[in-house]
N, C-alpha and C positions, 0 to 999 in steps of 0.2 A: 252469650255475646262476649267476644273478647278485648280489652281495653286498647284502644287504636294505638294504643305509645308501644305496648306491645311486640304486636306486630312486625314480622320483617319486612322493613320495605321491598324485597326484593321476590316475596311471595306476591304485593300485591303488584308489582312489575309483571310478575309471570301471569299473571290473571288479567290483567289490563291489557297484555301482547295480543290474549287468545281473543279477548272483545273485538266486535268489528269497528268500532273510532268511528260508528256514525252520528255519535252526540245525540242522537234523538230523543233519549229522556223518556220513552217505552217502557224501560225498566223504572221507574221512578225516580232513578237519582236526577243531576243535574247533568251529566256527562259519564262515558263509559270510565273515566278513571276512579268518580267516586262510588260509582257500582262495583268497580273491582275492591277498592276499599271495605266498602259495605259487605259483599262474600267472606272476605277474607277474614274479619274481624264476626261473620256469624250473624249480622243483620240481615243479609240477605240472602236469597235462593238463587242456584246458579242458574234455575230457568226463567228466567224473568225477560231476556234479551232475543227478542224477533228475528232485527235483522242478524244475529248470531246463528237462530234456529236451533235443530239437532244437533249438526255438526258443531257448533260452540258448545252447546249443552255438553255434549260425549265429550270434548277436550279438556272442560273445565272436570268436570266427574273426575277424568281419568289425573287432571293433576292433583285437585282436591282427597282423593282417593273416596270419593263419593259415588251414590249411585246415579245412574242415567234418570232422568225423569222427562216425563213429555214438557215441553212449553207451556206455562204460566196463560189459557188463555185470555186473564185479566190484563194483560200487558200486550195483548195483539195474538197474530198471526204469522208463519213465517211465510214468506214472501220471493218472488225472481227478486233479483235485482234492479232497483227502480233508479229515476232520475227522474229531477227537476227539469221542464223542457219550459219556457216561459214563449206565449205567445206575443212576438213584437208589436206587431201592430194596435193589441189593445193594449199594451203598457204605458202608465203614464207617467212612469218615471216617481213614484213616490220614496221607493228606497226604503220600504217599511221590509220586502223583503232580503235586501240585503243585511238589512241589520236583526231581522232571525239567523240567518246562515250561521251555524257552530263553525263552519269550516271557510269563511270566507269564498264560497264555490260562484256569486254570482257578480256580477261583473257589470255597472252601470252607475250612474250621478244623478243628481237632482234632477227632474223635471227631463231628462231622458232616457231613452228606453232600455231595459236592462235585458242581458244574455249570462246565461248559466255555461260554466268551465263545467262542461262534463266529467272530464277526468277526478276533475277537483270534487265533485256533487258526492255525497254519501246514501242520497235517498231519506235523509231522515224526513222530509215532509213539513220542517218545521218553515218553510219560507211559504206553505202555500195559504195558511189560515188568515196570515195578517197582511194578504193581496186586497184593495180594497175591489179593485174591479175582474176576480175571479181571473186572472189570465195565465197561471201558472198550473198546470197536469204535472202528474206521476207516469212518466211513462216508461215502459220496458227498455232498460239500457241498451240501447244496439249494439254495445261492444263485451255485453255482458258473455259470448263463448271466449271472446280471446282475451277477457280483464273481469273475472268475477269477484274480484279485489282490488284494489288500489295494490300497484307493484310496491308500496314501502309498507303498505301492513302484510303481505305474503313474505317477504323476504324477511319482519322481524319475525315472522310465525314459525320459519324454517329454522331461523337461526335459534330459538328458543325454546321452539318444543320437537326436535329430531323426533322422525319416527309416528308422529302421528296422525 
């Protein structure tokens, strides 16, 4: 492992770019940046990241100059593309899941009903455990052929790793 002071910030930029910025915490860290951290400085394996998959896996290998490996099954599955869909009518407005959201994706006040910003939704999962009355699914993105990304992490992925 190498001393994080070390480090060029600017390897763990390029490593954080290739992460998909779902915040979901799969991989163990607290967030995709301190996972890129964590790779970069030798703590960690670059298969650890689900909603990543293969294609993250072979991007990171290929910047790393590592080799390809399958998915870390200890850390999940990889996955379509999911969303947060919250059923209205049995929400009671608690706001327990808003305040999981890494991403601020869901959208509602106290004691009324809350609606999930798809666009905004990363899939991480993390708003559905601390629902108290079950009313939030995973459900397949419907917009997942024409936005299998979020258009600002594709356009930094283009701008940073040409070619891959």
């Amino acid at each position: 492992m190498i001393d994080p002071s070390l480090i060029d910030p600017s390897l763990i930029d390029r490593i954080d770019r290739i992460l998909p910025q779902t915040q979901c915490t799969r991989c163990g860290y607290p967030a995709c940046r301190p996972y890129a951290e964590a790779i970069a400085s030798g703590a960690a394996d670059i298969n650890q990241c689900p909603p990543g998959g293969a294609e993250g896996i072979r991007q990171l290998a290929r910047l790393l100059g590592r080799a390809v490996k399958p998915l870390n099954p200890d850390n999940g599955v990889e996955q379509a593309r999911r969303i947060a869909f919250i059923r209205e009518p049995e929400c009671i407005g608690c706001t327990k899941c808003i305040q999981a959201c890494p991403v601020d994706a869901i959208l509602g006040a106290a004691k009324l009903m809350h609606t999930v910003i798809a666009e905004l939704c990363t899939g991480c999962d993390l708003c559905v455990a601390p629902c108290p009355v079950d009313c939030i699914d995973m459900i397949a993105d419907p917009a997942y052929t024409s936005r299998p990304v979020p258009p600002w992490m594709q356009q930094a992925n283009e701008s940073q790793l040409p070619g891959l």
